[in-house]
C-alpha positions as CSV (number, residue, x, y, z in Angstrom):
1,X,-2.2,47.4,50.4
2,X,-0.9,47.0,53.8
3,X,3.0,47.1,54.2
4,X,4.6,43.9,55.4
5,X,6.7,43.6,58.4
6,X,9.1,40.7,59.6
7,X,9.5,39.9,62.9
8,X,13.1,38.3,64.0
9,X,13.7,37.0,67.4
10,X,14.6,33.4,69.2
11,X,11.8,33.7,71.4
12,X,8.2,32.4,70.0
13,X,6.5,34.2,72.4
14,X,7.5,37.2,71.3
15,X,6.7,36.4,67.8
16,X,3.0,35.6,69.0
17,X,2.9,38.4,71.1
18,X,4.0,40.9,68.5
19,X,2.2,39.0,65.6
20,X,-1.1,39.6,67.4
21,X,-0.7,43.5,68.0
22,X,0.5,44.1,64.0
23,X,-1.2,42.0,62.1
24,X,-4.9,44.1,62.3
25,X,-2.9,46.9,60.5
26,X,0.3,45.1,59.0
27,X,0.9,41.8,56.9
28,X,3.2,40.3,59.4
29,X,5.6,37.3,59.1
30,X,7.8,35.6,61.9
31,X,11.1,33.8,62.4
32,X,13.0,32.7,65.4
33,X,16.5,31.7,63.2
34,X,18.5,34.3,61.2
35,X,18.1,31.6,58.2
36,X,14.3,31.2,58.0
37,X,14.3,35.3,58.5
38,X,16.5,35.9,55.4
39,X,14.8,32.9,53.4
40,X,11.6,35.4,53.7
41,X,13.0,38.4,52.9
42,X,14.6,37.1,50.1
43,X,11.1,36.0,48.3
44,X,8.6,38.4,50.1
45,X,8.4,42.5,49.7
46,X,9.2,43.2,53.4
47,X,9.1,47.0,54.4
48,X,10.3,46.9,57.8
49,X,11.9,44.2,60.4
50,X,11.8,43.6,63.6
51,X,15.1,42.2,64.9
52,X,16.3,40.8,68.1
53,X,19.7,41.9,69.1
54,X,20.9,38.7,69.7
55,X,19.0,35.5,68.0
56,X,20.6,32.7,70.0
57,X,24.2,32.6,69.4
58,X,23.7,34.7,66.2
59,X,24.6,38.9,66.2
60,X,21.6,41.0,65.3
61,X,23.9,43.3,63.3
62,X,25.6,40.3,61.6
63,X,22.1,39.7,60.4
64,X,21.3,43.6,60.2
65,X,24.0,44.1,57.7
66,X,22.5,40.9,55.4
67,X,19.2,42.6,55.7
68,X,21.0,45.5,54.2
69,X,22.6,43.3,51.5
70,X,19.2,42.1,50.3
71,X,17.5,45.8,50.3
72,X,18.9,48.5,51.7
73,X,15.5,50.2,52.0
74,X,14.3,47.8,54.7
75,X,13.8,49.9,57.6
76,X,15.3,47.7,60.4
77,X,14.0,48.5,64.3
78,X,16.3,46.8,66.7
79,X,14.7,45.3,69.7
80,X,17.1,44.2,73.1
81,X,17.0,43.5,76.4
82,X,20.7,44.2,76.8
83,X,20.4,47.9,75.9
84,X,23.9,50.0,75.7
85,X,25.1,53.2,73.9
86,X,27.8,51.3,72.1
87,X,25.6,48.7,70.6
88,X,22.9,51.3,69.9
89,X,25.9,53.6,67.8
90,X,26.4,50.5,66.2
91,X,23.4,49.5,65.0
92,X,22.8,53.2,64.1
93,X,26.2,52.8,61.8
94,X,25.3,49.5,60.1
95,X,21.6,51.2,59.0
96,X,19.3,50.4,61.6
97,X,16.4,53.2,61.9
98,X,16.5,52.9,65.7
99,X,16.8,51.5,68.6
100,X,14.0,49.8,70.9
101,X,14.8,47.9,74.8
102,X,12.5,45.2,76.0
103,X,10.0,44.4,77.5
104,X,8.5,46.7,74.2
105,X,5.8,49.0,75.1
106,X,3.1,48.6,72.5
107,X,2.3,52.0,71.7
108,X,5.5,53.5,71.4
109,X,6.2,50.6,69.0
110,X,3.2,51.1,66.8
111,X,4.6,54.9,66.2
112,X,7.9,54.3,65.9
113,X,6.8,51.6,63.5
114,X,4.6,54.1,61.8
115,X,7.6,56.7,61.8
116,X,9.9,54.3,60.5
117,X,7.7,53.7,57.4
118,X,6.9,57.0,56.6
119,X,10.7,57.8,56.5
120,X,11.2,55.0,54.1
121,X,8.5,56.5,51.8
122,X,10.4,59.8,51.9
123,X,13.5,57.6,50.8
124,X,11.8,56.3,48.5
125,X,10.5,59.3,46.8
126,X,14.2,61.1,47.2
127,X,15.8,57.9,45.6
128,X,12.9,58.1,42.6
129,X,13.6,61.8,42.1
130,X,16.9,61.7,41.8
131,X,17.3,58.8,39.8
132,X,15.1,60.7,37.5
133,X,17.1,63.7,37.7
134,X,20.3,61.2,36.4
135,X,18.9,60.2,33.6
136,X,19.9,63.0,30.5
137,X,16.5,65.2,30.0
138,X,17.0,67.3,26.7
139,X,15.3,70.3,28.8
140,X,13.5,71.1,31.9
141,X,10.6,73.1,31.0
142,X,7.7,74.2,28.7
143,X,8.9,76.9,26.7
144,X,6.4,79.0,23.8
145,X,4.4,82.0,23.7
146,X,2.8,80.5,20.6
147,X,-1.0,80.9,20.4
148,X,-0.9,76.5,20.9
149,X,1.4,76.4,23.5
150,X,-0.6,78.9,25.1
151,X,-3.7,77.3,25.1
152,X,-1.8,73.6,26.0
153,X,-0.8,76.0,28.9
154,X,-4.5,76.5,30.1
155,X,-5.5,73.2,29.5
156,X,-2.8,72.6,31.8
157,X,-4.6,74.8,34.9
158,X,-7.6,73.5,34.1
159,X,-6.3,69.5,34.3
160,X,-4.1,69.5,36.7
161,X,-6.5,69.6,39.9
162,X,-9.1,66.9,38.5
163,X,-8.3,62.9,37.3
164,X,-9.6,63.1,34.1
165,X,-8.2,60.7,32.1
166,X,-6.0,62.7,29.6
167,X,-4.2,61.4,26.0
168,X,-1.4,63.9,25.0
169,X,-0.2,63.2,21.2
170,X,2.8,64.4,19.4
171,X,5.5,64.0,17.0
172,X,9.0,62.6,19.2
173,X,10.4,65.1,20.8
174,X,7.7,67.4,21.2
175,X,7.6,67.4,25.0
176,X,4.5,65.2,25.5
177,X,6.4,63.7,28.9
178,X,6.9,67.2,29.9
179,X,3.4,68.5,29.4
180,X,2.6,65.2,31.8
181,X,5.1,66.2,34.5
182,X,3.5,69.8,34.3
183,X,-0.2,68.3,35.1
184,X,1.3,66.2,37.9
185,X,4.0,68.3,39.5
186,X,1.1,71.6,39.5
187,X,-1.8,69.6,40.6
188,X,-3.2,68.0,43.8
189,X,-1.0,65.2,43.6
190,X,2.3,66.4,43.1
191,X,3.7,65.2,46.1
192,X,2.9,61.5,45.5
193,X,5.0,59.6,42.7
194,X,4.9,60.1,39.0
195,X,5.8,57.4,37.1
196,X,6.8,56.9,33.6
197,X,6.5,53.8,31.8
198,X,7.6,53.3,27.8
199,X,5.3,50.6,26.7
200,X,7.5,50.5,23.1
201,X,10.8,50.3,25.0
202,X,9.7,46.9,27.0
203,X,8.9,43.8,25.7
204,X,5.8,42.8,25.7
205,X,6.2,39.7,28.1
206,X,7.7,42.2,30.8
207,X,5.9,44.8,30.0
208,X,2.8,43.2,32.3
209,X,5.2,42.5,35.1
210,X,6.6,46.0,35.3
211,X,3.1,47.4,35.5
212,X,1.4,44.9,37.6
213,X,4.0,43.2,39.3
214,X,4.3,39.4,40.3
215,X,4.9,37.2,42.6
216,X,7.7,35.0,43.4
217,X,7.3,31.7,40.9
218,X,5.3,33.6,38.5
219,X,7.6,32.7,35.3
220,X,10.8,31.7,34.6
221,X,13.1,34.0,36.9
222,X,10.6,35.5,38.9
223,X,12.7,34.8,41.9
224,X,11.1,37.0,44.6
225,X,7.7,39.1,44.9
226,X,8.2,42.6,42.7
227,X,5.8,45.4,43.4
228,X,4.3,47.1,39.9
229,X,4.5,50.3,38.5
230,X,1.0,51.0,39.1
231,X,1.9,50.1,43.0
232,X,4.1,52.7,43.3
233,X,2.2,55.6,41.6
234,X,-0.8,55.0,43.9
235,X,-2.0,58.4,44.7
236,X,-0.2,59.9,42.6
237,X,0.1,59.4,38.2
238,X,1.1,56.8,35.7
239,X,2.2,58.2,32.3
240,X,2.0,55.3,30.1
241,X,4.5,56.3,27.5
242,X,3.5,55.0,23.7
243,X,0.7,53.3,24.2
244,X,-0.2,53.0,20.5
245,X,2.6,50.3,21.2
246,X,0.7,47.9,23.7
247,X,-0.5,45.1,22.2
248,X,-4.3,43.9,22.5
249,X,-3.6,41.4,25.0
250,X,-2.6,44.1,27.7
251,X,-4.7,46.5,26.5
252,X,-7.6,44.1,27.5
253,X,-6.2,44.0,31.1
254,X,-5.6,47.3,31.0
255,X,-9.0,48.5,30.1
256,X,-10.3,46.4,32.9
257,X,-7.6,48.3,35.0
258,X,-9.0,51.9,34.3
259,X,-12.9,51.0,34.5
260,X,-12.9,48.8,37.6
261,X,-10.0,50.8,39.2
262,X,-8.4,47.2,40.7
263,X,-5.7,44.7,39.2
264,X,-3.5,41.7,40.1
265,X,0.0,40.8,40.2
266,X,1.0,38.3,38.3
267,X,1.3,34.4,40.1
268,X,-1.0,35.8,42.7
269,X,-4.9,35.8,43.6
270,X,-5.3,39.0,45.1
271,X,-6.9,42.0,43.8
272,X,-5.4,45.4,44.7
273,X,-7.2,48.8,44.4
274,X,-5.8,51.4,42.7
275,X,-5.6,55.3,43.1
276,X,-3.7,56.9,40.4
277,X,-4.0,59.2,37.9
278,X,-3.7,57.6,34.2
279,X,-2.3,59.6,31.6
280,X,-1.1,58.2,27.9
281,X,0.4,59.7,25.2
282,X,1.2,58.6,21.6
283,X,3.4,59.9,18.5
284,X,1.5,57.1,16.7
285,X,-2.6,57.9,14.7
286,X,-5.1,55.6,16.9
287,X,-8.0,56.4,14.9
288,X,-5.9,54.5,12.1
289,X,-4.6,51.7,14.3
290,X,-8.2,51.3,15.9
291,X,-8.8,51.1,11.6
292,X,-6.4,48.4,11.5
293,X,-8.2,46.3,14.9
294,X,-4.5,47.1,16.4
295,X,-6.1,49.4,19.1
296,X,-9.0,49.0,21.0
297,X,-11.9,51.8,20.2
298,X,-13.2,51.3,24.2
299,X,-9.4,51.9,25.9
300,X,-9.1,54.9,23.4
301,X,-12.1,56.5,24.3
302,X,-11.8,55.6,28.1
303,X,-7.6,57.0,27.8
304,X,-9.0,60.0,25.3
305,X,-11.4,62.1,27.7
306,X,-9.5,64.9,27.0
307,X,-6.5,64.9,24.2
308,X,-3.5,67.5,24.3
309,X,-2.2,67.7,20.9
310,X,1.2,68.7,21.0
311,X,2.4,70.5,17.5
312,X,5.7,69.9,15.8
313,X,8.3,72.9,16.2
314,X,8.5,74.1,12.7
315,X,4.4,75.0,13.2
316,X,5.5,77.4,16.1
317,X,8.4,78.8,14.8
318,X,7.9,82.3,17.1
319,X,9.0,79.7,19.9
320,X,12.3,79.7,18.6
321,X,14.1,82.7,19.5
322,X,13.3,81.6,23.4
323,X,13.7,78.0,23.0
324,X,17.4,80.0,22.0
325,X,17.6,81.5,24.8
326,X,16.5,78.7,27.0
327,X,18.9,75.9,26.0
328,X,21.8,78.4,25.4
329,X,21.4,78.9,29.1
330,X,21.6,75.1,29.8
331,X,24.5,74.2,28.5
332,X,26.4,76.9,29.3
333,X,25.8,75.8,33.3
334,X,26.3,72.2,32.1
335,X,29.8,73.2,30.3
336,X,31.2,75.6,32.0
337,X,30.9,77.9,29.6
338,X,29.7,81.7,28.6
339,X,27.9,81.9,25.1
340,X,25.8,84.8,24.6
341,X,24.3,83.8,21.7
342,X,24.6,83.0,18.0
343,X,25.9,84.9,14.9
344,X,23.1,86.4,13.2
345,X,23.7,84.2,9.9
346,X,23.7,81.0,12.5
347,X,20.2,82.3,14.0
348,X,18.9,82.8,10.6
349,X,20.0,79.1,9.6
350,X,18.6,77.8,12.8
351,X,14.8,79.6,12.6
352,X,14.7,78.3,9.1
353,X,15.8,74.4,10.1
354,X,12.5,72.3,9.8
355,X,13.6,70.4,12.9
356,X,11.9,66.7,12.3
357,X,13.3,65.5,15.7
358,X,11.1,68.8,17.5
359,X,12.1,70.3,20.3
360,X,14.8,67.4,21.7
361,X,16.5,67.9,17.9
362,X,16.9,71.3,18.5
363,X,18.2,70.7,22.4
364,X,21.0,69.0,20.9
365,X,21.8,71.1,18.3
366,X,22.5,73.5,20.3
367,X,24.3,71.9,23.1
368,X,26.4,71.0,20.0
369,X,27.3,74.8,19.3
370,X,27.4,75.7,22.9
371,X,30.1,73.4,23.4
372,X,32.1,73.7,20.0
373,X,31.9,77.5,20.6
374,X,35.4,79.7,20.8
375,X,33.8,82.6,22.0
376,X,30.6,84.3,23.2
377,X,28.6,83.3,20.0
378,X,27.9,80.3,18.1
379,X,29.4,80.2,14.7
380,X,28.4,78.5,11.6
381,X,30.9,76.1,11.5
382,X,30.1,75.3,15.3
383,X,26.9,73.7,13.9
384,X,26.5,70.1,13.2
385,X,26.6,69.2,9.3
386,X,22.5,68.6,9.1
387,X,22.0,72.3,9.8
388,X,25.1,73.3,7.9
389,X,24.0,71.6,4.6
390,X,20.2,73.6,5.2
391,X,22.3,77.2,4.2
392,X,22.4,75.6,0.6
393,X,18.6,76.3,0.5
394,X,17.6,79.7,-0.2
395,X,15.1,81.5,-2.3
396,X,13.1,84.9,-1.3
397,X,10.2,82.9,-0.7
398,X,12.0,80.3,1.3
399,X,13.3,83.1,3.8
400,X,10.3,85.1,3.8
401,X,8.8,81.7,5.2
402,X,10.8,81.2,7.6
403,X,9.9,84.9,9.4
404,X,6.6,83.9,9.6
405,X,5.9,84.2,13.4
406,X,7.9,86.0,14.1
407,X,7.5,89.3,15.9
408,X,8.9,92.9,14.1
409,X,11.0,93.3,16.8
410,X,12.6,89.8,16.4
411,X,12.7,90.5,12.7
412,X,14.6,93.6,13.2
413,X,16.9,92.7,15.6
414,X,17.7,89.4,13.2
415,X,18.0,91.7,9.9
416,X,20.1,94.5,12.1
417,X,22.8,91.8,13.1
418,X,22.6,90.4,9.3
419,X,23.8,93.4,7.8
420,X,26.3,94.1,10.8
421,X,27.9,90.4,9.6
422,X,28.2,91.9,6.1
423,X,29.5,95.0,7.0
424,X,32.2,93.7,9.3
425,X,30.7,95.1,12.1
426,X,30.9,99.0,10.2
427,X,28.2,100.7,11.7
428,X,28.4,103.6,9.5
429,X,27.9,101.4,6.5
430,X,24.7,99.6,8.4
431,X,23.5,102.6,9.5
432,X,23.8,103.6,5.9
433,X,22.3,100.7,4.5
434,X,19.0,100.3,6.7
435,X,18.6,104.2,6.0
436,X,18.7,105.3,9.9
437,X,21.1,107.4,12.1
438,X,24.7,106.2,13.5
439,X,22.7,107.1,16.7
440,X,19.8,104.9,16.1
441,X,22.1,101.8,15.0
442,X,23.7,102.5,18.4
443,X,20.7,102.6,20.1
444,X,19.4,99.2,18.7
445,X,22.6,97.7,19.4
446,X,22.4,98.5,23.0
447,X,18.8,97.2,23.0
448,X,19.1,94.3,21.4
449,X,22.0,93.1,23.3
450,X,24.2,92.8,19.6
């Protein structure tokens, strides 16, 4: 889609003359009043003005700082005849990108036009990233040494560089956004946008807007042109978040999106190409929606090329003790504080939780004992109540269970800790007890950091 630029000045000629030289490479509108210039930028996606100095009787940086009102990512290229340092600093302060004297020389408008776009892509990007990195995440990366996560891990490295169409499903919480950032942000295209979109979080009525966009007029408070979400991940990937929650309607459009590779804003006639990687992902069964003719069989097996299965927590329980580790250190840089770890009772509690809200359950519980903590370790009573109330369960075969996956040297360093609890921290008496030297316990202590 070519990017649209507004051209501001009193004089017609230079409107024409400027007009002519764009508009092969630009969408390009013009206006010789202030009004007329901010009546378009208020219902047109404008990426970059043009703008006279003076317009009549009217300041160009009275109008520059409008223009900045309306969007302050509207790169803004001053052009005068009347060139000085203090109304170049000026312009500079108000948010112009630079500074351009008449009569304009052609080519060194075309790059500086060219440069001033590319910078607001850059901002663009920054602004995306870090509004991303506002939101709360429960964690940052994959974590597992599990024999799935391993192989999720090599589907991964195998994805990542190809646009294969890829369906990632999952309980909440698993990660499935996460295992999408990895394709993305390790592939060929991680320097382009990823967006995310929650198709169950939007209404259905908005939900074609916010991927399509729409043009000014299209329905009832469509007051100016809005680009879509698929606009702004062109090059680089759409995660469509819950798809199992789109209705028919837009999975129809949809479907007509990902085989013909073009779409349309809404209110408008123009088709638009598209270049973006499409992945979904789904805590919802749609084999038993498609059952149900509440999914369509042809988007599922255009989406499903390749599916990424995602499993709950409490089927890769050897994850656990570096899942631990990994959140431990989290929220002690986000608190300001200095936990070590947990009492050896607490980590025994916490590898036997079943964890129904996955990994982002566990997240919190432990940014719950982090920050509840006295001292270096999480205690019991640090825990929230859910987890608490799970110490009432016991039974051999319950806690045998719950070591399954585990490694023997994860075992032994949870069962050494265990009877150091009971004994009060006597290592004669636990030395005693597991039937090895004072030495030894001493030894394991050191290695196992207890």
């Amino acid at each position: 889609m070519k990017k649209a630029i507004l051209i501001l000045d009193d004089e017609k000629n230079i409107c024409s003359s400027l007009t002519y030289a764009l508009e092969d490479q630009y969408t390009v509108f013009s206006a010789t009043g202030p009004a007329d210039g901010l009546e378009i930028l208020g219902r047109k996606s404008i990426n970059l003005v043009l703008l006279d100095l003076r317009i009549g009787k009217v300041s160009g940086l009275d109008v520059l700082k409008k223009i900045k009102e309306i969007d302050k990512n509207i790169v803004v290229i001053i052009m005068t005849a009347f060139g000085t340092i203090e109304s170049t600093v000026e312009a500079i302060k108000n948010g112009a990108f630079t500074y351009l004297t008449k009569p304009l020389n052609i080519d060194e408008l075309l790059v500086t036009i060219a440069k001033g776009l590319e910078y607001q892509s850059l901002n663009e990007k920054v602004e995306h990233l870090n509004n991303e990195l506002k939101e709360k995440y429960s964690y940052k990366g994959i974590i597992g040494k599990s024999p799935a996560m391993q192989n999720i891990f090599q589907l991964i490295d195998r994805l990542k560089d190809v646009d294969t169409n890829v369906l990632i499903t999952g309980e909440s919480g698993t990660g499935k956004e996460l295992v999408a950032r990895a394709i993305h942000y390790s592939g060929l295209r991680s320097k382009e946008n990823f967006v995310a979109i929650n198709c169950a979080a939007i209404p259905d009525g908005l939900l074609e807007s916010e991927l399509f966009g729409h043009r000014r007029g299209a329905f009832t408070g469509a007051e100016r042109d809005k680009a879509g979400k698929l606009e702004f991940a062109d090059k680089g990937t759409v995660l469509l978040d819950e798809i199992g929650d789109m209705s028919l309607n837009l999975q129809s459009k949809l479907l007509r999106v990902l085989e013909q590779r073009e779409y349309t804003p809404l209110g408008s006639n123009q088709v638009f190409r598209i270049n973006a990687r499409v992945i979904a992902s789904t805590n919802k069964n749609l084999r038993k929606l498609m059952d149900e003719k509440k999914f369509r069989e042809d988007l599922y097996f255009r989406l499903n090329v390749v599916e990424i299965d995602i499993p709950p927590l409490r089927d890769r329980r050897q994850d656990l003790p570096l899942l631990f580790a990994h959140f431990i250190k989290i929220y002690n840089d986000k608190l300001g504080k200095q936990v070590k770890g947990s009492a050896p009772r607490v980590e025994e509690l916490l590898l036997r939780y079943s964890y129904p809200g996955n990994v982002r359950e566990l997240a919190n519980i432990i940014e719950h004992g982090v920050l509840l903590a006295r001292d270096r370790y999480i205690a019991l009573d640090t825990l929230p109540e859910k987890v608490r109330s799970n110490s009432a369960q016991s039974g051999s075969g319950r806690e045998v269970d719950s070591l399954m996956g585990l490694s023997l040297r994860e075992i032994e360093r949870l069962m050494i800790g265990r009877y150091l609890e009971h004994n009060n921290g006597s290592r004669k008496a636990t030395a005693r007890m597991l039937g090895i030297s004072e030495r030894g316990l001493r030894n394991k202590i050191k290695e196992y950091g207890l």
